[in-house]
Predicted model as a PDB file, atoms N, CA, C, CB and O in Angstrom, pLDDT in the B-factor column:
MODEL        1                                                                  
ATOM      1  N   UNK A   1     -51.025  36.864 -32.936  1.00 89.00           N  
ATOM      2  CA  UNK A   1     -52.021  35.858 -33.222  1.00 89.00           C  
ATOM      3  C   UNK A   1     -52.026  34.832 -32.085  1.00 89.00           C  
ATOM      4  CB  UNK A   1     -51.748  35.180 -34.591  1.00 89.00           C  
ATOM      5  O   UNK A   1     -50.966  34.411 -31.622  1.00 89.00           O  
ATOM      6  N   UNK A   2     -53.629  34.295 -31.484  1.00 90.00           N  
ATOM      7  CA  UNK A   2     -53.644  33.305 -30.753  1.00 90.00           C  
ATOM      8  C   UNK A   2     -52.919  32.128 -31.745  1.00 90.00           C  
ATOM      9  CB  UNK A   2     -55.118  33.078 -30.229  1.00 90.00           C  
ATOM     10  O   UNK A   2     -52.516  32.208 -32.906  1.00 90.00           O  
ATOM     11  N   UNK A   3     -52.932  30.932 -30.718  1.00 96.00           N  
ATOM     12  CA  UNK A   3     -52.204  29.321 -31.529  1.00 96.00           C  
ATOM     13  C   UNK A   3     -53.212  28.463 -30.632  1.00 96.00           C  
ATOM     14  CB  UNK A   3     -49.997  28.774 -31.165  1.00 96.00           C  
ATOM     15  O   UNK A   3     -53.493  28.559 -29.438  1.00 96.00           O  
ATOM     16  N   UNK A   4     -53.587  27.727 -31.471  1.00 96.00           N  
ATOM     17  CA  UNK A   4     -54.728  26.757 -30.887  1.00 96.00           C  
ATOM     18  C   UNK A   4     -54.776  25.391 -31.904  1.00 96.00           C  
ATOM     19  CB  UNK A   4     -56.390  27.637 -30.886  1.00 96.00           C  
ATOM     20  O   UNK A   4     -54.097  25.008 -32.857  1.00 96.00           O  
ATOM     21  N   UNK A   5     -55.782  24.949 -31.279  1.00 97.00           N  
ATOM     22  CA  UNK A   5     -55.610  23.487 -31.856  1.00 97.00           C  
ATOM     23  C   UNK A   5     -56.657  23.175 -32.742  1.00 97.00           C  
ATOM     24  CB  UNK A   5     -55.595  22.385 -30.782  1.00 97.00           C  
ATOM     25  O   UNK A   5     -57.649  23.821 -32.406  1.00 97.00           O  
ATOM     26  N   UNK A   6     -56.887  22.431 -33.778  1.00 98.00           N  
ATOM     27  CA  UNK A   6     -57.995  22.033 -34.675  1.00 98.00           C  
ATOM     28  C   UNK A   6     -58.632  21.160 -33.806  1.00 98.00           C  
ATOM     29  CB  UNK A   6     -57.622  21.386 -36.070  1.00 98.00           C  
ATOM     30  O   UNK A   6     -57.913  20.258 -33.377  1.00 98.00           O  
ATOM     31  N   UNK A   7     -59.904  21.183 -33.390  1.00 97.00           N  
ATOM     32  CA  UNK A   7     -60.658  19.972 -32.437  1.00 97.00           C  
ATOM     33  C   UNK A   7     -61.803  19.559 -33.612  1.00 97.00           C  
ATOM     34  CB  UNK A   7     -61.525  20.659 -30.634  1.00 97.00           C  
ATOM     35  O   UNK A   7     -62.182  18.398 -33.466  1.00 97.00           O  
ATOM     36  N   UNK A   8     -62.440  20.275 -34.760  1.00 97.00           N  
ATOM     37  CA  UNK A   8     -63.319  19.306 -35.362  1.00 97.00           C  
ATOM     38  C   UNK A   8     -63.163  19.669 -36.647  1.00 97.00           C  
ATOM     39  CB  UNK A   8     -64.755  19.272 -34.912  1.00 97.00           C  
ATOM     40  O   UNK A   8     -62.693  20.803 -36.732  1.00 97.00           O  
ATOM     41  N   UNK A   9     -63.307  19.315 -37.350  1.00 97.00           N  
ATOM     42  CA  UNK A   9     -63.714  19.808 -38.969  1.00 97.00           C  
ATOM     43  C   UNK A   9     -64.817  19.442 -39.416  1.00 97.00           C  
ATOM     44  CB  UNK A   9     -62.876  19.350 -40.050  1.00 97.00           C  
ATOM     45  O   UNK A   9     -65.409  18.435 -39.029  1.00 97.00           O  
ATOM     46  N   UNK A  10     -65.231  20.252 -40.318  1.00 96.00           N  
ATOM     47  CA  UNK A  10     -66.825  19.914 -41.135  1.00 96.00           C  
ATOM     48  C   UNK A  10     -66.980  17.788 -40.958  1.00 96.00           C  
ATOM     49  CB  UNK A  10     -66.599  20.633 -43.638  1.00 96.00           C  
ATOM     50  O   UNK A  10     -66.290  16.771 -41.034  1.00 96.00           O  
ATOM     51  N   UNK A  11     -68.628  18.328 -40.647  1.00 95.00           N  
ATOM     52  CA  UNK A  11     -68.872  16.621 -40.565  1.00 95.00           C  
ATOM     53  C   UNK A  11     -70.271  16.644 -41.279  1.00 95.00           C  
ATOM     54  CB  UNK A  11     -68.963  15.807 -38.739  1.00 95.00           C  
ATOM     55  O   UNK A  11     -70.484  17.493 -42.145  1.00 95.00           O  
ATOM     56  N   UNK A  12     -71.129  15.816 -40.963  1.00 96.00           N  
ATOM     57  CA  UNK A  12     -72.207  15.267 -41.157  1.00 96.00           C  
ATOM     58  C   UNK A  12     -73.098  16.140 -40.099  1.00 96.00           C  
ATOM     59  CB  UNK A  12     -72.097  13.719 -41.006  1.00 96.00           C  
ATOM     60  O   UNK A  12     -74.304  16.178 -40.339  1.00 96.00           O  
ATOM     61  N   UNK A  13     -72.737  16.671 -39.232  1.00 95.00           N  
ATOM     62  CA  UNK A  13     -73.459  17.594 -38.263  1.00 95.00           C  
ATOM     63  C   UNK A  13     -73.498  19.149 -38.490  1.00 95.00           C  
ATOM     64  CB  UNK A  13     -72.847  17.396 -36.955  1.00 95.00           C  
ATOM     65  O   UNK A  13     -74.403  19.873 -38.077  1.00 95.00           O  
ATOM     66  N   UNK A  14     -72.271  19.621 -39.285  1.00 96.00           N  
ATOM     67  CA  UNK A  14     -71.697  21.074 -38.954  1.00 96.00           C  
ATOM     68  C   UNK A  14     -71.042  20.960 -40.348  1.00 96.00           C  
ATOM     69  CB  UNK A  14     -70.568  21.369 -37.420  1.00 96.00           C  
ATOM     70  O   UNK A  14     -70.410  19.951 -40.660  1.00 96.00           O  
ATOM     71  N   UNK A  15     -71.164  21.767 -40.988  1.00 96.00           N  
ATOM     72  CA  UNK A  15     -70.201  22.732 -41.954  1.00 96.00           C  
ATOM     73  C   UNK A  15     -69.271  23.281 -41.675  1.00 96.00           C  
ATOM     74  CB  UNK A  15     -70.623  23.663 -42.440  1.00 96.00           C  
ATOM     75  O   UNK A  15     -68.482  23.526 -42.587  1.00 96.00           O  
ATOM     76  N   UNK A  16     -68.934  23.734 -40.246  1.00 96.00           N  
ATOM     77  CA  UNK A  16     -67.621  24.822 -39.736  1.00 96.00           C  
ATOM     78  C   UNK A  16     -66.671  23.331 -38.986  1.00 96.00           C  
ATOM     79  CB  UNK A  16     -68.308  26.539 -38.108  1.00 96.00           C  
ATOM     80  O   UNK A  16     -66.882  22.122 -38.879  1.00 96.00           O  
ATOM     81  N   UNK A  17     -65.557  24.312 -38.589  1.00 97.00           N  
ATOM     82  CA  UNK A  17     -64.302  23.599 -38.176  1.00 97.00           C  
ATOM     83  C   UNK A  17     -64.466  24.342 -36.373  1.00 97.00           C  
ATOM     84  CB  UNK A  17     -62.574  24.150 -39.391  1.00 97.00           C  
ATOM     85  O   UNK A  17     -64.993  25.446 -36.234  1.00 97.00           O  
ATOM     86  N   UNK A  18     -64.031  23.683 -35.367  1.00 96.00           N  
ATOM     87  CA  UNK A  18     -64.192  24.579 -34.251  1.00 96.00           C  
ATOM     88  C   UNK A  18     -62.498  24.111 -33.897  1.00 96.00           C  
ATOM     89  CB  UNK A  18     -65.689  24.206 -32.969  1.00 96.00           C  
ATOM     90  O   UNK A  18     -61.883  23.047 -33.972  1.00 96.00           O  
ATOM     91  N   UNK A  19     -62.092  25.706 -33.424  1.00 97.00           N  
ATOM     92  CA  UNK A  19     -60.456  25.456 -32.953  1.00 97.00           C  
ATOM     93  C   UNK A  19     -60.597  26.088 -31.352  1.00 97.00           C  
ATOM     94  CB  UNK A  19     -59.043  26.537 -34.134  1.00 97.00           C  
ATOM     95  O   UNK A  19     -61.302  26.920 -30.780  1.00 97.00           O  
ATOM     96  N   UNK A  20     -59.337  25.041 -30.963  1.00 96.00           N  
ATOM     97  CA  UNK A  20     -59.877  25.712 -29.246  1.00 96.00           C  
ATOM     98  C   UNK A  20     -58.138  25.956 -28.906  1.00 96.00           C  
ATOM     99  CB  UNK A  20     -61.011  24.113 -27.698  1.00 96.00           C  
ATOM    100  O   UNK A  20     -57.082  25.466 -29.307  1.00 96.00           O  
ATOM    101  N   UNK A  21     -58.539  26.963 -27.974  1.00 94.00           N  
ATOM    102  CA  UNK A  21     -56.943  27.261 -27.445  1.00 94.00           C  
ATOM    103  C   UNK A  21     -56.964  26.706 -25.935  1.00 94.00           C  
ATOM    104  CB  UNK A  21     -56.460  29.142 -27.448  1.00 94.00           C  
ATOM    105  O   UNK A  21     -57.741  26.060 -25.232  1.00 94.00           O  
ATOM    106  N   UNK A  22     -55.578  27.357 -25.800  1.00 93.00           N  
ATOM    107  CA  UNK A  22     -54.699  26.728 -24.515  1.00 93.00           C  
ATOM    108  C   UNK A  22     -55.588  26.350 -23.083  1.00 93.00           C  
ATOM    109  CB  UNK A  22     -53.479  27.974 -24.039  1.00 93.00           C  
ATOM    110  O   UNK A  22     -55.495  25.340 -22.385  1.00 93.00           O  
ATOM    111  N   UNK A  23     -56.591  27.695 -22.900  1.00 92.00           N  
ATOM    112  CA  UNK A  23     -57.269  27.555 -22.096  1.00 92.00           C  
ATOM    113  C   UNK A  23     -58.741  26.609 -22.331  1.00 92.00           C  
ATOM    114  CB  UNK A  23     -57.319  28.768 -21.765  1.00 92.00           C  
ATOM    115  O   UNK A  23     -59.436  26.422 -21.332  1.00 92.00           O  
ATOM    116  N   UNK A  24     -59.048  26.209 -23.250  1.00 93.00           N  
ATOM    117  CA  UNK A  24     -60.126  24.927 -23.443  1.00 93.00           C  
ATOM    118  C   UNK A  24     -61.632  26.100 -24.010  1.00 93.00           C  
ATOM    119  CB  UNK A  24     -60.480  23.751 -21.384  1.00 93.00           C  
ATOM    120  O   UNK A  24     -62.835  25.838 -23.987  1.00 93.00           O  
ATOM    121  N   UNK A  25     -61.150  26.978 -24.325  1.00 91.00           N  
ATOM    122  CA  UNK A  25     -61.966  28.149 -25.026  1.00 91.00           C  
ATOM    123  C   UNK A  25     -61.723  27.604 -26.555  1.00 91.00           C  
ATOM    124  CB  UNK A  25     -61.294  29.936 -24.690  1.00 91.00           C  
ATOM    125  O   UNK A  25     -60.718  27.666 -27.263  1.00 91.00           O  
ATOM    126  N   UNK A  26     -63.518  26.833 -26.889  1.00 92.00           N  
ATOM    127  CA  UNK A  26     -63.483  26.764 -28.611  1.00 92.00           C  
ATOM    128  C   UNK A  26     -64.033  27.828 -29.763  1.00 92.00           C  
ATOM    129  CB  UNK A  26     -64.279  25.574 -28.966  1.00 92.00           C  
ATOM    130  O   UNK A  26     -64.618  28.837 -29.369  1.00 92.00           O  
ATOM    131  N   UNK A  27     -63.946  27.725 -30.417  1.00 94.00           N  
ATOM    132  CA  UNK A  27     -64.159  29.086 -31.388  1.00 94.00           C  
ATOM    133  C   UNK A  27     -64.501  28.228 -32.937  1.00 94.00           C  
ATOM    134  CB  UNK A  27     -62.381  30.322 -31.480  1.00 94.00           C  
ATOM    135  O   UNK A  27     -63.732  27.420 -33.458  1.00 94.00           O  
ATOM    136  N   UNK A  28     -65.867  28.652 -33.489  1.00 94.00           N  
ATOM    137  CA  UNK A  28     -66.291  28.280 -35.172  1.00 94.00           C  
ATOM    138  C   UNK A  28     -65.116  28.880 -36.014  1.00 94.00           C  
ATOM    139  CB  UNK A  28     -67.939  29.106 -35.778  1.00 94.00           C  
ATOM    140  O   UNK A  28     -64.492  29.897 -35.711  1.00 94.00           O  
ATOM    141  N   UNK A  29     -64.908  28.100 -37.114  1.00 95.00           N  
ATOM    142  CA  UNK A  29     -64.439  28.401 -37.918  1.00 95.00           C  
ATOM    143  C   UNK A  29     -64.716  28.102 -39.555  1.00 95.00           C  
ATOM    144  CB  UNK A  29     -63.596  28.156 -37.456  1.00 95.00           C  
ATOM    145  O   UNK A  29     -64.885  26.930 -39.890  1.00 95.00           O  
ATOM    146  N   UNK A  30     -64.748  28.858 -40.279  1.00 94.00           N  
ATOM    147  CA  UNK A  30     -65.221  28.288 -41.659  1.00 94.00           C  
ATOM    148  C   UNK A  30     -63.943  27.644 -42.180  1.00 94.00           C  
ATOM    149  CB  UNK A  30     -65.835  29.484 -42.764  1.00 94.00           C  
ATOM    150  O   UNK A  30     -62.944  28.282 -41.846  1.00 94.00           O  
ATOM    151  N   UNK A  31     -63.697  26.551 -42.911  1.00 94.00           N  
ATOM    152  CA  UNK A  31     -63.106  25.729 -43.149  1.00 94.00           C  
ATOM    153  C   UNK A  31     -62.297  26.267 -44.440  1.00 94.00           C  
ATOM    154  CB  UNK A  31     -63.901  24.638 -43.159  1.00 94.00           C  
ATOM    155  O   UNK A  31     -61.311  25.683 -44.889  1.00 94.00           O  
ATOM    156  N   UNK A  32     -62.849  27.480 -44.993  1.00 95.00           N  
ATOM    157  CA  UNK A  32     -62.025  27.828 -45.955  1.00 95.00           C  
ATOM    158  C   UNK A  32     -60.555  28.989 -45.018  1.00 95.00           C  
ATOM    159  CB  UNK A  32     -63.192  28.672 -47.268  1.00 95.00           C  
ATOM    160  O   UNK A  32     -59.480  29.306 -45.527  1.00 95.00           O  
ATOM    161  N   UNK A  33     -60.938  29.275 -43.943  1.00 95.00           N  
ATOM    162  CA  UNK A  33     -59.677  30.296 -43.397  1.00 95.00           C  
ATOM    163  C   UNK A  33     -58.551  29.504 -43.034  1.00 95.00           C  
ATOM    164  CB  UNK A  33     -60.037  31.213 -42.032  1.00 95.00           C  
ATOM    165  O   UNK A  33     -57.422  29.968 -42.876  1.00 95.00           O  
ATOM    166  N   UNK A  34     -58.983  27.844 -42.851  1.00 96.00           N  
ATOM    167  CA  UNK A  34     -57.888  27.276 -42.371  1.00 96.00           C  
ATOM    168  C   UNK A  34     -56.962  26.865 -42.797  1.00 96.00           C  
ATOM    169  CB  UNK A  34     -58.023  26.645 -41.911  1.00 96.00           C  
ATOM    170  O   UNK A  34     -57.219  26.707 -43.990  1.00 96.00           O  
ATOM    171  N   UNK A  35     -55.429  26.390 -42.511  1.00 95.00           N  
ATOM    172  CA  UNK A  35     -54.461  26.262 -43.813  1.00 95.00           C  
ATOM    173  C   UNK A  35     -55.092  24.835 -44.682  1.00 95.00           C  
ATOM    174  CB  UNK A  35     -52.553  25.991 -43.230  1.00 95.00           C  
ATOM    175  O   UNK A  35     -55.717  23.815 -44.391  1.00 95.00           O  
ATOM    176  N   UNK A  36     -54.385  25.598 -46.160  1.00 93.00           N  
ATOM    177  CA  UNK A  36     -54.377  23.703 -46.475  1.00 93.00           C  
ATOM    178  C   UNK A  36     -53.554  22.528 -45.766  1.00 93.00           C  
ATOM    179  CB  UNK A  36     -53.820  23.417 -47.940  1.00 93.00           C  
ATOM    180  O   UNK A  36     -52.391  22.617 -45.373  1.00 93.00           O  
ATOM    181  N   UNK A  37     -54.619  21.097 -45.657  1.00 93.00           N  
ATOM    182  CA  UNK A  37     -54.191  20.413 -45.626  1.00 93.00           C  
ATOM    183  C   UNK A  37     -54.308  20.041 -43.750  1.00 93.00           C  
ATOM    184  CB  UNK A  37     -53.144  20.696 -46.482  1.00 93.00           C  
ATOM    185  O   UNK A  37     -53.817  19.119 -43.098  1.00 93.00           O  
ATOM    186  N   UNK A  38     -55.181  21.217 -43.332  1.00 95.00           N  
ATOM    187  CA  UNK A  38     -55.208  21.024 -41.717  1.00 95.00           C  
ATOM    188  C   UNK A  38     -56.306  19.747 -41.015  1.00 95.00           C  
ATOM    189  CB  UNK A  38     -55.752  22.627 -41.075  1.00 95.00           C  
ATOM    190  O   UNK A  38     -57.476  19.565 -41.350  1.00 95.00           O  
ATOM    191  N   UNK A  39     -55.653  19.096 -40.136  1.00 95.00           N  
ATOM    192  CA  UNK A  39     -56.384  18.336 -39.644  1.00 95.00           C  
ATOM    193  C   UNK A  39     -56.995  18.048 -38.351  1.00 95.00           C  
ATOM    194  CB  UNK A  39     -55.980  17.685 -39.915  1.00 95.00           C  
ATOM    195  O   UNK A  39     -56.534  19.000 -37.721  1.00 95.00           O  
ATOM    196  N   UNK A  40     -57.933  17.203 -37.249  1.00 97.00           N  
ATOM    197  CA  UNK A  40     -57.670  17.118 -36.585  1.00 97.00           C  
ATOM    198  C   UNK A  40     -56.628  17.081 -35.405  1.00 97.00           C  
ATOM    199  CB  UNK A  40     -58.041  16.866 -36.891  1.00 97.00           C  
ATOM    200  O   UNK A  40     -55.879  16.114 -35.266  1.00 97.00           O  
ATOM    201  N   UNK A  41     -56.608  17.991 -34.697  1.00 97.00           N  
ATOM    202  CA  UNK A  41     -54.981  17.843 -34.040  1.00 97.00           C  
ATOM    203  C   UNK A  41     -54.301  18.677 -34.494  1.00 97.00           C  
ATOM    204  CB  UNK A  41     -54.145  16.617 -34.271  1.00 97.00           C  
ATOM    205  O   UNK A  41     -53.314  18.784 -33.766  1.00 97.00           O  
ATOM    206  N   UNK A  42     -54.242  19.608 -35.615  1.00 96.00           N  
ATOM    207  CA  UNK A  42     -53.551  20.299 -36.243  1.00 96.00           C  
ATOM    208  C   UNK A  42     -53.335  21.641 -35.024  1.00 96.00           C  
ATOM    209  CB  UNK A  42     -54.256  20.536 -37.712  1.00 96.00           C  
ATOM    210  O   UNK A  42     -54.287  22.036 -34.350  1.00 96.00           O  
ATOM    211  N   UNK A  43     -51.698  22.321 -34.880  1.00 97.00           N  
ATOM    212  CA  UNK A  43     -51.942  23.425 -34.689  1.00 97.00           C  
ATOM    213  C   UNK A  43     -51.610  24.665 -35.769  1.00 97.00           C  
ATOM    214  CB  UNK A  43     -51.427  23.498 -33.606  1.00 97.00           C  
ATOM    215  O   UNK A  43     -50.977  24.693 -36.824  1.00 97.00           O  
ATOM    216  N   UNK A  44     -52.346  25.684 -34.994  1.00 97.00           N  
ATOM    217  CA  UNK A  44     -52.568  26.798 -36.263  1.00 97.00           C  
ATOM    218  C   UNK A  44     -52.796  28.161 -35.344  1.00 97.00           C  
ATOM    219  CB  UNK A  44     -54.175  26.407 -37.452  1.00 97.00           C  
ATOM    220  O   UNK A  44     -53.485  28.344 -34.341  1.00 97.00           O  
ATOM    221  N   UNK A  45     -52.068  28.900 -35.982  1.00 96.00           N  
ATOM    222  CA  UNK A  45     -51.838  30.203 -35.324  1.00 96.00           C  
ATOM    223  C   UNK A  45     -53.322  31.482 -36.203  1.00 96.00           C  
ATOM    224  CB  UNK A  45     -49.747  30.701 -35.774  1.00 96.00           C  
ATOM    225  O   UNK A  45     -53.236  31.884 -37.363  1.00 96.00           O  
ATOM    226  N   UNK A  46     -54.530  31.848 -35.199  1.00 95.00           N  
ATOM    227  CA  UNK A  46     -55.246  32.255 -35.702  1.00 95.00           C  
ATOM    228  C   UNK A  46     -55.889  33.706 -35.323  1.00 95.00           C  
ATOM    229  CB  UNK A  46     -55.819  31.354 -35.739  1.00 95.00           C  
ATOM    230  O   UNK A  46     -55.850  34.100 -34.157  1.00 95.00           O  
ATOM    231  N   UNK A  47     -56.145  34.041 -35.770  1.00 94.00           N  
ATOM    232  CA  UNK A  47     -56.923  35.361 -35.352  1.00 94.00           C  
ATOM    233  C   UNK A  47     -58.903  35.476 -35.371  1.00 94.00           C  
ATOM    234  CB  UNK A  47     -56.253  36.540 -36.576  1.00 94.00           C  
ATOM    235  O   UNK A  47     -59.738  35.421 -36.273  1.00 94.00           O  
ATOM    236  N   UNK A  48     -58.979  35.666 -33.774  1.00 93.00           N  
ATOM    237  CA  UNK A  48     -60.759  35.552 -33.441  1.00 93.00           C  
ATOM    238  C   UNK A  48     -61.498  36.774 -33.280  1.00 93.00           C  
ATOM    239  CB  UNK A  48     -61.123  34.804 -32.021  1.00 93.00           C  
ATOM    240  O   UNK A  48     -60.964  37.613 -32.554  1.00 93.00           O  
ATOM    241  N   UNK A  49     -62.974  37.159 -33.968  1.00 91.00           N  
ATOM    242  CA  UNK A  49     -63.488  38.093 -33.133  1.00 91.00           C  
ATOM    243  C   UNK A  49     -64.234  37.646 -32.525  1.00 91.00           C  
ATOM    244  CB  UNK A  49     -63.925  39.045 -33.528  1.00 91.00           C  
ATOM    245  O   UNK A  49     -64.986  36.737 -32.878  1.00 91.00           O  
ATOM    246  N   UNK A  50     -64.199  38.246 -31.338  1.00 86.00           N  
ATOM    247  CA  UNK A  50     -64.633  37.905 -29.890  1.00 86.00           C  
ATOM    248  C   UNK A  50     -65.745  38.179 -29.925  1.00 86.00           C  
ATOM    249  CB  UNK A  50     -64.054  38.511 -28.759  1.00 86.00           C  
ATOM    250  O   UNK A  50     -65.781  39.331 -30.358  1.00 86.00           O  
ATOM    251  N   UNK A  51     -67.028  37.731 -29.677  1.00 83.00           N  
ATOM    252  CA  UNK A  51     -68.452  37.871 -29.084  1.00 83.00           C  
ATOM    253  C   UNK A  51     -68.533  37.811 -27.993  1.00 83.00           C  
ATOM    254  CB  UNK A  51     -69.326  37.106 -29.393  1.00 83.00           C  
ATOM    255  O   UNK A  51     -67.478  37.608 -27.392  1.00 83.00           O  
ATOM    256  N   UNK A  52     -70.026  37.979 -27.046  1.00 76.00           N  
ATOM    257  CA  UNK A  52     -70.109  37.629 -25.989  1.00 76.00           C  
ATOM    258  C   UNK A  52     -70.269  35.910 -25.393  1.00 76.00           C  
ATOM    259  CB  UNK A  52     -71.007  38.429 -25.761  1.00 76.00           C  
ATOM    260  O   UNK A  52     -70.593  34.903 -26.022  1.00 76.00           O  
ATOM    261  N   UNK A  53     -69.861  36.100 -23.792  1.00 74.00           N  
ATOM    262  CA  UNK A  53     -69.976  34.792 -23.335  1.00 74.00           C  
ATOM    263  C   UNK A  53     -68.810  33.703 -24.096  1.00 74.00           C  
ATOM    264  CB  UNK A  53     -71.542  34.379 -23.627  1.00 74.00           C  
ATOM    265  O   UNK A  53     -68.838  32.490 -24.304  1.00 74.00           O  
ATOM    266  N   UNK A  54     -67.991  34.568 -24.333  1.00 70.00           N  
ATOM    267  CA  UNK A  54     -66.648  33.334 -24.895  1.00 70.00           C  
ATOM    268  C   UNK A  54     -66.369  32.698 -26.073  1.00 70.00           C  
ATOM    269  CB  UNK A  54     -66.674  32.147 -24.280  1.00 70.00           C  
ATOM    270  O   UNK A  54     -65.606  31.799 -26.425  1.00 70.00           O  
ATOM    271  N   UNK A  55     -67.461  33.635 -26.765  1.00 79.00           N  
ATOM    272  CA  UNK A  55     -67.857  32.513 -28.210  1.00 79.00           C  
ATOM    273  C   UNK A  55     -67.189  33.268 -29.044  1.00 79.00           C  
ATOM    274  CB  UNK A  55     -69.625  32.222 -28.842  1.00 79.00           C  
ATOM    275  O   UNK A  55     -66.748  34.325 -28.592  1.00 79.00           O  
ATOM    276  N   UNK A  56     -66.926  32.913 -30.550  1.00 88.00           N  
ATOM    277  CA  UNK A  56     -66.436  34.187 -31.298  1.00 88.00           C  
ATOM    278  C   UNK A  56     -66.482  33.436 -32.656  1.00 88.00           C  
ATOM    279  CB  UNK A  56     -64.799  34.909 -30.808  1.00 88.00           C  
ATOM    280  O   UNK A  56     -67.162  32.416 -32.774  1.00 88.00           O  
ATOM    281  N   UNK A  57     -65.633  34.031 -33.852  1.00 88.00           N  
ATOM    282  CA  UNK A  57     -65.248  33.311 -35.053  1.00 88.00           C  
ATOM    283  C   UNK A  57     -64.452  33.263 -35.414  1.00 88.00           C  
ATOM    284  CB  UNK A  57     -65.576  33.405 -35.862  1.00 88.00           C  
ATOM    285  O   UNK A  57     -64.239  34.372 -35.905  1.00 88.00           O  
ATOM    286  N   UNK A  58     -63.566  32.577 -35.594  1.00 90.00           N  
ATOM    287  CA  UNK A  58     -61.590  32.802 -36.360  1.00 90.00           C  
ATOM    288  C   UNK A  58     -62.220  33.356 -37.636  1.00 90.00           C  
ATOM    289  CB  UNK A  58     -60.207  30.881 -36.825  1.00 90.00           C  
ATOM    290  O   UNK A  58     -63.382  33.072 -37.931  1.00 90.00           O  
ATOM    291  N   UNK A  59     -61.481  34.121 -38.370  1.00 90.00           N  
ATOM    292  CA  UNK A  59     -61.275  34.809 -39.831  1.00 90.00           C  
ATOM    293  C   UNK A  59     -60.130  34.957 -40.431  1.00 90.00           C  
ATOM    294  CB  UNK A  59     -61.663  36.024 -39.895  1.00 90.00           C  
ATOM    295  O   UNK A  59     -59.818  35.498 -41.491  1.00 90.00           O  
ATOM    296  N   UNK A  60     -59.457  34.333 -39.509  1.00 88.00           N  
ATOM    297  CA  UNK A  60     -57.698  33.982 -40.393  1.00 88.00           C  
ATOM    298  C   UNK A  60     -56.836  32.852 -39.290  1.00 88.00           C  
ATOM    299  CB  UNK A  60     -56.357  35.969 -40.509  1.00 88.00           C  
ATOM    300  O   UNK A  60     -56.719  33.039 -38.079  1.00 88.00           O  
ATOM    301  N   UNK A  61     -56.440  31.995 -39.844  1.00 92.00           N  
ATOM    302  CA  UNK A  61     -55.771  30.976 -39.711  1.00 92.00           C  
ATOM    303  C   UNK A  61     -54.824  30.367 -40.524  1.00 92.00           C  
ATOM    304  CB  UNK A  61     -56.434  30.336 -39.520  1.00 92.00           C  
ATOM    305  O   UNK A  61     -55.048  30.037 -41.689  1.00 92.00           O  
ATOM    306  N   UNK A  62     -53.712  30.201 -39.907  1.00 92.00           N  
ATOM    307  CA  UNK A  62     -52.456  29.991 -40.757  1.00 92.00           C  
ATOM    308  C   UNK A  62     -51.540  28.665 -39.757  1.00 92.00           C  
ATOM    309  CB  UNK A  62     -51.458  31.773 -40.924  1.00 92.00           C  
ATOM    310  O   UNK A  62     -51.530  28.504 -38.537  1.00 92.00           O  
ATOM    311  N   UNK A  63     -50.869  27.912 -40.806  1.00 91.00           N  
ATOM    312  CA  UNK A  63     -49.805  27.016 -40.072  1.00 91.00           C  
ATOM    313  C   UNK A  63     -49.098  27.776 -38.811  1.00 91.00           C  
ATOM    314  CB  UNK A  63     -48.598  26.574 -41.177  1.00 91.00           C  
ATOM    315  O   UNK A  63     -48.795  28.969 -38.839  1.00 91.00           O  
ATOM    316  N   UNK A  64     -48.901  26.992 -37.811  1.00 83.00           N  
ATOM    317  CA  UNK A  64     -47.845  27.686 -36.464  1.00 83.00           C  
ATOM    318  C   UNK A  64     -46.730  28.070 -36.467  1.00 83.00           C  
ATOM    319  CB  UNK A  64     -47.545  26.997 -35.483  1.00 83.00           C  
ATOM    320  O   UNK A  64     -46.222  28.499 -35.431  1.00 83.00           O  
TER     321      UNK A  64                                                      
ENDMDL                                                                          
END                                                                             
């Protein structure tokens, strides 16, 4: 599993969470894959499928 960082969670703009790893590559996430209790700043060890152009979706995310 990649390990990356929580950079947003659902707001007033977005419904999804976006997590970005080491290299500054962010990735959507639905807010239900992420652990409980995760926050900004949080890290979390996750698994992405990859699309094109760098983009993708986590579908499992767990504490580090």
């Amino acid at each position: 599993m990649r390990v990356g960082t929580v950079i947003s969670l659902p707001n007033d703009y977005s419904r999804f969470a976006r997590v970005q790893d080491a290299d500054g590559t962010s990735y959507t996430a639905d807010p239900s894959v992420l652990p409980k209790g995760a926050k900004e700043g949080s890290e979390v060890a996750y698994k992405v499928e990859i699309w094109s152009n760098d983009s993708g979706l986590v579908y499992d995310a767990q504490d580090k």
